[in-house]
C-alpha positions in Angstrom: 0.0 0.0 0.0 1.1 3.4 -0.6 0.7 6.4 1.5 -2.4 8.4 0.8 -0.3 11.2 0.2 1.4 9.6 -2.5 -1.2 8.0 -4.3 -2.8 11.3 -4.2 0.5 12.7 -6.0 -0.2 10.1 -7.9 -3.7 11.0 -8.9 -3.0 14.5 -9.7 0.0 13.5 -11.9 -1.9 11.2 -13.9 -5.0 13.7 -14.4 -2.8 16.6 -15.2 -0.7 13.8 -17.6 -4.5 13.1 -19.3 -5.7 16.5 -19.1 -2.4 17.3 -21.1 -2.6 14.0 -23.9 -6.3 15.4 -24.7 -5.6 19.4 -24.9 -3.1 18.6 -27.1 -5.3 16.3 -29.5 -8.0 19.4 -28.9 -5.9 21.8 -29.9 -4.4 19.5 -33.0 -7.7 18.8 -34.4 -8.4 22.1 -34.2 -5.5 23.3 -35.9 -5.6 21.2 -38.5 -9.2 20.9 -39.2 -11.0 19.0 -42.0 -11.3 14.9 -41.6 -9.2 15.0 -39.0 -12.0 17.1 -36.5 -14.4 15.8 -37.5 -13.4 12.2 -36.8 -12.1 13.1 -33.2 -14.9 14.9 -32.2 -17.3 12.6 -33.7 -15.5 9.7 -31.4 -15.8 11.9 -28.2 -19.4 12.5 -28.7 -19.7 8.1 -29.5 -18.2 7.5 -26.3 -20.1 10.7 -24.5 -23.5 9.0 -25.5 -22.1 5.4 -24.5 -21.8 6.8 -21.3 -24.7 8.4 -20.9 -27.0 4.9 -22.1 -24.8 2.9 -20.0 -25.5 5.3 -16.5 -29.0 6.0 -17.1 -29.4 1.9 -18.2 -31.9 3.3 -21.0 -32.5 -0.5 -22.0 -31.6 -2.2 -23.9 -28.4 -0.9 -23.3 -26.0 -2.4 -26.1 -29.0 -1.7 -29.1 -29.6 1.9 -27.8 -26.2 2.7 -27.3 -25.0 1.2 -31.0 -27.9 3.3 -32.2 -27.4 6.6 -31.2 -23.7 6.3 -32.1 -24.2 5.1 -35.8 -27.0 8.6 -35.6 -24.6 10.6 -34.0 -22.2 9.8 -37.4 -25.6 10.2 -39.5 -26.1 13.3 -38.1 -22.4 14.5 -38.6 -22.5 13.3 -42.0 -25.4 15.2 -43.4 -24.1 18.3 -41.5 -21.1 18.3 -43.6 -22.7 17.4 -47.0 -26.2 17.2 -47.0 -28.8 20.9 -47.0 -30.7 21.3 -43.6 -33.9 19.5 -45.0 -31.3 16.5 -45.3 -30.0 17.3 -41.6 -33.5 17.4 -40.2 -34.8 14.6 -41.9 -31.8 12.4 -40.4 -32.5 13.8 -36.9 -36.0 13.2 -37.0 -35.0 9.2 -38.5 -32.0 8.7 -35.4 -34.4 9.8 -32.7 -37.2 7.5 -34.4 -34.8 4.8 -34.0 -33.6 5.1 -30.8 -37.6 5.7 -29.7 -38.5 2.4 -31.6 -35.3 0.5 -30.2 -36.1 1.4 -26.3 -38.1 -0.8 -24.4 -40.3 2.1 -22.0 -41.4 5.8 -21.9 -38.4 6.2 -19.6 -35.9 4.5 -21.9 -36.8 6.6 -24.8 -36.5 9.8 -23.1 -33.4 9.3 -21.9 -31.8 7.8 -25.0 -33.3 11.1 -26.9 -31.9 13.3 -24.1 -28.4 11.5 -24.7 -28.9 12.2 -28.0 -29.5 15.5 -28.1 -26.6 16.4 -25.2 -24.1 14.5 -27.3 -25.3 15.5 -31.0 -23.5 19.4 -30.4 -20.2 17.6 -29.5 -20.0 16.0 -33.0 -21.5 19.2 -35.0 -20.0 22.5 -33.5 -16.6 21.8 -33.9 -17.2 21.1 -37.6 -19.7 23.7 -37.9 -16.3 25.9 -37.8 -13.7 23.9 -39.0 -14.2 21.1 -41.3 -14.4 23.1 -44.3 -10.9 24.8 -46.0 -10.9 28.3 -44.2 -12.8 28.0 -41.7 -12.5 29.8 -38.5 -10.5 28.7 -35.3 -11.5 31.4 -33.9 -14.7 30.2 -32.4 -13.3 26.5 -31.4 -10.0 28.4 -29.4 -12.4 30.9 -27.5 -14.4 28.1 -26.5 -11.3 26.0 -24.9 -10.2 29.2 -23.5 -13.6 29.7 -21.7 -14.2 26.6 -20.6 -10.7 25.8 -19.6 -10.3 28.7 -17.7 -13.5 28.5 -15.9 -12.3 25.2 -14.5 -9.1 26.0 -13.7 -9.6 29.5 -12.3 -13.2 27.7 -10.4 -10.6 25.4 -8.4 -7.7 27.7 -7.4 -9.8 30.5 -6.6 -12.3 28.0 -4.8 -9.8 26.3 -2.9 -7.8 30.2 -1.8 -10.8 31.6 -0.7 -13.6 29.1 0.1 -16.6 30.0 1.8 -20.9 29.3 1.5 -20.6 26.1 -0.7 -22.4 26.6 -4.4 -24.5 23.3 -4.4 -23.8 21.0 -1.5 -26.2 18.4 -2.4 -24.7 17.8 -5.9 -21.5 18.9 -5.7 -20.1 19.4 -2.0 -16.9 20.8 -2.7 -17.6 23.4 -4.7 -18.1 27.2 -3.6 -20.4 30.8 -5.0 -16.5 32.0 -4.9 -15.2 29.4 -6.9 -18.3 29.8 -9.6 -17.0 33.8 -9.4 -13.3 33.1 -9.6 -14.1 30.6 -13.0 -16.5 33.4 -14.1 -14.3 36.0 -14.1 -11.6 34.5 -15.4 -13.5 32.9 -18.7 -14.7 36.5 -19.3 -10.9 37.9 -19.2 -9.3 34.6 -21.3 -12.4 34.0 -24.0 -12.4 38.2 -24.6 -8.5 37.8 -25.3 -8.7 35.0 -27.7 -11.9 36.7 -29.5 -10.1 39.7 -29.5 -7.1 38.0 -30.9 -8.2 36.2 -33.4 -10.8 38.6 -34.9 -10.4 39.4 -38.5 -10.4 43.2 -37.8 -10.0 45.2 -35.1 -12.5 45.3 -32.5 -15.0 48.3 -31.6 -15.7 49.0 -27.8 -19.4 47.9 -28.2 -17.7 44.2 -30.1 -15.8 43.9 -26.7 -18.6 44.3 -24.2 -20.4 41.8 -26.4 -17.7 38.9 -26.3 -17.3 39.9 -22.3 -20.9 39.0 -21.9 -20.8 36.0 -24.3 -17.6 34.4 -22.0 -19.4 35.2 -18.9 -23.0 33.8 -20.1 -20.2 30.5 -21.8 -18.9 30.3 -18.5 -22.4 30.1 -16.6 -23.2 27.3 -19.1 -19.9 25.6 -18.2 -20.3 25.3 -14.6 -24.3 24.2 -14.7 -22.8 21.6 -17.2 -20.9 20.5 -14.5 -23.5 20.7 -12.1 -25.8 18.9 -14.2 -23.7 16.2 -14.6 -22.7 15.7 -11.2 -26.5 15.5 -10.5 -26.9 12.7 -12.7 -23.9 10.6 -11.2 -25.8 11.2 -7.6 -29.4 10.0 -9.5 -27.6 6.8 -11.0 -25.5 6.6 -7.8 -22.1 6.4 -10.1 -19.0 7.9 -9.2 -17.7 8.6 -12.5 -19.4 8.1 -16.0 -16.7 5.9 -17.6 -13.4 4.5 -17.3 -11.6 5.2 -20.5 -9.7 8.1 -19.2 -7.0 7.5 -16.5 -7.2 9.9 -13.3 -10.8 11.6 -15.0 -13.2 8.7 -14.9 -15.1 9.1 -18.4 -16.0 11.4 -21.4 -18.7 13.2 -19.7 -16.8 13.7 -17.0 -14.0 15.0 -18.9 -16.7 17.3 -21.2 -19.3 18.4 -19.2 -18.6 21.6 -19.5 -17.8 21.7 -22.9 -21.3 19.7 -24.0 -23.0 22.7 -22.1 -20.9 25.5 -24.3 -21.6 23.6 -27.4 -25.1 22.9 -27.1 -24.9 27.1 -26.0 -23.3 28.2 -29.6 -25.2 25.6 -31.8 -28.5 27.2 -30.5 -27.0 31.3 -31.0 -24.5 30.8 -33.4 -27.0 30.8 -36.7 -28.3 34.1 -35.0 -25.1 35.8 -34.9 -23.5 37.3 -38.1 -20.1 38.6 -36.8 -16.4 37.6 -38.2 -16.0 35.9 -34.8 -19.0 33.5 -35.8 -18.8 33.0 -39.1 -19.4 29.5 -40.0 -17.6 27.8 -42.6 -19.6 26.8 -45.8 
């Protein structure tokens, strides 16, 4: 047996050694774009939705999750090439077959929810990227927020502590921690916006993106939350296994899931250089 103290060294190396491995194939995909994206995001959002059937034992299990996965890459699929009545037409047939697939009410709502909470994994990255000049732009700000707002959440929770945010769901977690990750998202996703914009930026652009971090950021932590409160529901610890010193997928993007699902739903209303959305 080893000490706790150093199999908690040990812990913390291996999460920051994961955290590490999948920033960089993040930032790598992002980079590079094309194929490439597309295929690593589309994976994530596979083993996301895995999860999710596998915790909330939507039965049967092994049908419902093979389902929504081969939908997810439907979905993905006519994103890229097909027009939106295409798109909606192979939404509307993945969430028939999962609905015909499940064996209750309460399995077919939750393999629709897991659907629809994975589906903006595979699809926002690529709404940006997958196509020759598209923006980074987006994709970067939205690793910055959400990065930062778990980052800055822990150190600022931890150095100044105090009335605990949600102790049912998520003891550890403080209202000074959820300010500490706010505040810092709104700094970090206004640089990188600011950076990466095609022109420079007028005072009115700015207040906008400092709002947009701050309302990415909100959506970040209640990811989190919500996630958290699902674990509790299903009384899990961790969604998965597949990453060392994280647990699983969800609990890896939680956060994330809630920022994606935030720009697919504002991102065809907005019509600025920082949005644009390759064709």
């Amino acid at each position: 047996m080893f000490p706790p103290h150093a199999a908690g060294s040990s812990e913390l190396r291996l999460r920051v050694l994961s955290s590490a491995a999948l920033g960089a194939v993040a930032l790598g995909s992002a980079w590079l774009g094309g194929w490439l994206l597309a295929i690593v995001w589309l994976g994530a959002a596979i083993a996301v939705v895995h999860e999710w059937t596998a915790m909330t034992r939507a039965a049967p299990v092994p049908a419902l999750s093979v389902a929504a996965g081969v939908g997810l890459a439907a979905i993905q699929g006519s994103w890229i090439f097909g027009t939106p009545l295409v798109f909606a037409c192979v939404v509307a047939a993945a969430v028939a077959a999962l609905a015909a697939i499940a064996r209750t009410g309460r399995d077919r709502a939750w393999a629709v929810a897991g659907l629809a909470y994975a589906a903006p994994i595979a699809l926002v990255p690529v709404m940006f990227r997958v196509h020759p000049g598209g923006s980074l732009t987006p994709l970067l700000w939205m690793f910055a927020v959400v990065w930062t707002t778990d980052v800055a959440a822990y150190f600022v929770g931890r150095a100044v502590g105090g009335p605990k945010l949600w102790p049912a769901v998520s003891p550890n977690k403080t209202w000074s921690g959820f300010a500490g990750g706010l505040a810092g998202a709104m700094v970090a996703g206004t640089a990188v916006a600011a950076l990466g914009a095609a022109q420079p930026l007028q005072a009115l652009d700015i207040a906008a993106l400092v709002v947009l971090s701050g309302l990415a950021s909100g959506a970040s932590q209640a990811g989190d939350l919500a996630e958290s409160a699902m674990k509790r529901r299903f009384g899990v610890k961790d969604s998965g296994s597949l990453i060392p010193g994280h647990g699983g997928f969800m609990d890896r993007l939680d956060g994330f899931a809630a920022v994606a699902i935030l720009v697919f739903l504002l991102a065809p209303f907005a019509k600025t250089s920082f949005w644009a959305v390759a064709p």
